[in-house]
C-alpha positions in Angstrom: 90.1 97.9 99.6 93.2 100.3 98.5 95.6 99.7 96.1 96.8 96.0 96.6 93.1 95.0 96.6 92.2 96.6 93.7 94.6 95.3 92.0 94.2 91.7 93.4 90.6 91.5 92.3 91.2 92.6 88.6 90.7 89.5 86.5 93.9 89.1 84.8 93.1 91.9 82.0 95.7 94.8 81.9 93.0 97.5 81.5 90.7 96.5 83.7 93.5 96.4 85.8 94.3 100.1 84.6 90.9 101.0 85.5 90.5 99.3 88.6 93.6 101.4 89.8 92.5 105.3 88.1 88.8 104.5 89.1 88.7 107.9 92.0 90.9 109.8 89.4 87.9 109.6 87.1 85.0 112.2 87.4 81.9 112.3 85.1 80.2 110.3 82.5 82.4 112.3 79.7 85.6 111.2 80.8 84.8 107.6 82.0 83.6 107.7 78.0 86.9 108.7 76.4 88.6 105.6 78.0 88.9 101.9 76.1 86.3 99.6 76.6 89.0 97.6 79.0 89.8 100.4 81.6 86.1 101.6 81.7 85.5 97.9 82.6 87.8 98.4 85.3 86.4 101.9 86.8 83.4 100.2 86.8 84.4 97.2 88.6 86.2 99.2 91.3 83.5 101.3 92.1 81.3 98.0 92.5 83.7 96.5 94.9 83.8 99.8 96.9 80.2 99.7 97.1 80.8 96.0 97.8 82.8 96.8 100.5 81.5 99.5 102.3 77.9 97.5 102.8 79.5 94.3 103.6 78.4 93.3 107.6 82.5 92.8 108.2 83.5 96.4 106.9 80.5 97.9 109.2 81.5 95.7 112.3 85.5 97.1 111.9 84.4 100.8 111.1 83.1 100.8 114.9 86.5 100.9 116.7 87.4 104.0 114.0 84.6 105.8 114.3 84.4 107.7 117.8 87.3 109.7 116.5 87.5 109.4 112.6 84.0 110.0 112.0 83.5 109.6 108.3 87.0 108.7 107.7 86.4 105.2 109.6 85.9 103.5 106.2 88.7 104.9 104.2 91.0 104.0 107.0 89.9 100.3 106.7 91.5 100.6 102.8 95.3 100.3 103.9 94.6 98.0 106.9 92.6 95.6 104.6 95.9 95.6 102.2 98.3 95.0 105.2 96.1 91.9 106.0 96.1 90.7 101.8 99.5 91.6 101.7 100.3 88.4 104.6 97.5 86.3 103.0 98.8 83.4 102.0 96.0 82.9 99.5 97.2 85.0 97.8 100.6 86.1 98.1 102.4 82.4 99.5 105.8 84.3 100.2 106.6 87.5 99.7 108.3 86.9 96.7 105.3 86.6 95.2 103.8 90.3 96.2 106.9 91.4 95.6 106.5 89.4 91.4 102.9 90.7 91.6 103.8 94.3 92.3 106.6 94.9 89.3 103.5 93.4 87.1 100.9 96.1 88.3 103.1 98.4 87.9 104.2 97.4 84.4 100.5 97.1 83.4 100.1 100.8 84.3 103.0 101.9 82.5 102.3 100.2 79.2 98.2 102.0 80.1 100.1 105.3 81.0 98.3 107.2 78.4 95.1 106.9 80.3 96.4 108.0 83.7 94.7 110.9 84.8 96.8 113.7 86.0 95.9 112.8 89.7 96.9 109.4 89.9 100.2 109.6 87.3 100.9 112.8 90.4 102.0 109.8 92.7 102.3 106.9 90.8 105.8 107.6 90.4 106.6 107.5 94.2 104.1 104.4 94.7 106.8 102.5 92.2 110.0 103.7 93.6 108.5 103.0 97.5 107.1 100.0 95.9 103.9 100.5 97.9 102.0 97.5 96.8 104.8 95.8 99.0 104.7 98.2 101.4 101.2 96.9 102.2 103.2 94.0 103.5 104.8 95.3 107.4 103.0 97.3 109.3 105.4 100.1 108.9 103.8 100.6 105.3 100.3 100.5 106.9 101.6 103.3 108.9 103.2 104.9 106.1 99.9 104.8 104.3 97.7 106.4 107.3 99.9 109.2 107.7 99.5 109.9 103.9 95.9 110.2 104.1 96.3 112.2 107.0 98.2 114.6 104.9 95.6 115.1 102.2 92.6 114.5 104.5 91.9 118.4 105.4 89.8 117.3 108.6 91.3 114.0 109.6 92.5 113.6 113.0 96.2 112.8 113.4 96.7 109.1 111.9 98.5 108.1 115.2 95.3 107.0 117.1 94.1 104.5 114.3 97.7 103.1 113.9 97.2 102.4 118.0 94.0 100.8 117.2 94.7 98.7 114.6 97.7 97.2 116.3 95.5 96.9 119.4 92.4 95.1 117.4 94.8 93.5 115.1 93.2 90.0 115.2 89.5 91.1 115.4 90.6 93.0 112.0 92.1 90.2 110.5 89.0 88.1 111.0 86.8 91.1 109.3 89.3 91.3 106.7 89.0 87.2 105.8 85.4 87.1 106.0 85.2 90.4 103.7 88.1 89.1 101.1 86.1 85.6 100.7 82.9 87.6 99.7 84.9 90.0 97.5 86.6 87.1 95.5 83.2 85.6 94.6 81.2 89.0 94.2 84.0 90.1 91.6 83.6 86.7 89.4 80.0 87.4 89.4 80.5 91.1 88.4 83.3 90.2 85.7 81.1 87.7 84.3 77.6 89.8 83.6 
């Protein structure tokens, strides 16, 4: 999961949300215990979805078309294309409207948490709210957008080109790994929020 996922599984609490977002801006045990109880929550919780993620029998069938060229950057490369496929879901977004509502919120929760954006996330946050990102998510022209950004700060990632060709070429087999991962993650997180 990337942004929009994130984001999407945070239960309705603006810190957790906070943290959920900031969660790979955060190094150490010192600094994750600096933060509120609320945006620890949410590092926490993003780091179990990851996790989550990464084991889950969907995420390591759709890492297999990725992998012959992008190695070790087959998983990271499934964060964006899972978001393009939330961003259609009609589960949860049932027009776009409605990503478009539940972006100006995440991004309103981060600015009223902005004292507890690490330097390395508040570097970009400003372009993700004036590209709208979140949205972005939506056309596959933000997916692309997003690929070629990791491309630029992935030292040893082959051009993003090749996994924008494969994505549109396995789009539907993706979209069924996507659904069955998303259904797993909705359930995992309302066990995790709840321990």
């Amino acid at each position: 999961m990337n942004y929009l996922g994130h984001a999407v599984l945070s239960p309705g609490d603006r810190q957790i949300l906070t943290g959920n977002m900031i969660a790979d801006h955060v190094k150490g045990r010192l600094a994750l215990q600096e933060l509120p109880d609320g945006i620890r929550k949410g590092i926490l919780l993003h780091r179990a979805i990851d996790k989550f993620t990464d084991e889950h029998p969907a995420t390591q069938r759709a890492k297999i078309w990725f992998r012959e060229t992008y190695g070790l950057y087959a998983g990271p490369i499934l964060d964006p294309v899972y978001d393009h496929f939330l961003a259609n879901d009609p589960k949860h977004f049932a027009a776009a409207e409605d990503l478009l509502q539940f972006s100006a919120e995440t991004y309103a929760a981060l600015d009223e948490n902005e004292a507890y954006l690490p330097a390395g996330f508040k570097a970009y946050f400003s372009h993700m709210k004036e590209y709208n990102w979140l949205y972005g998510y939506r056309n596959v022209q933000g997916l692309k957008n997003s690929l070629a950004g990791m491309q630029r700060r992935a030292k040893y990632m082959p051009p993003a080109d090749e996994a924008y060709q494969i994505f549109i070429s396995r789009y539907y087999q993706l979209a069924q790994c996507y659904y069955e991962l998303m259904d797993d993650a909705v359930r995992f997180v309302k066990v995790a929020v709840n321990q």
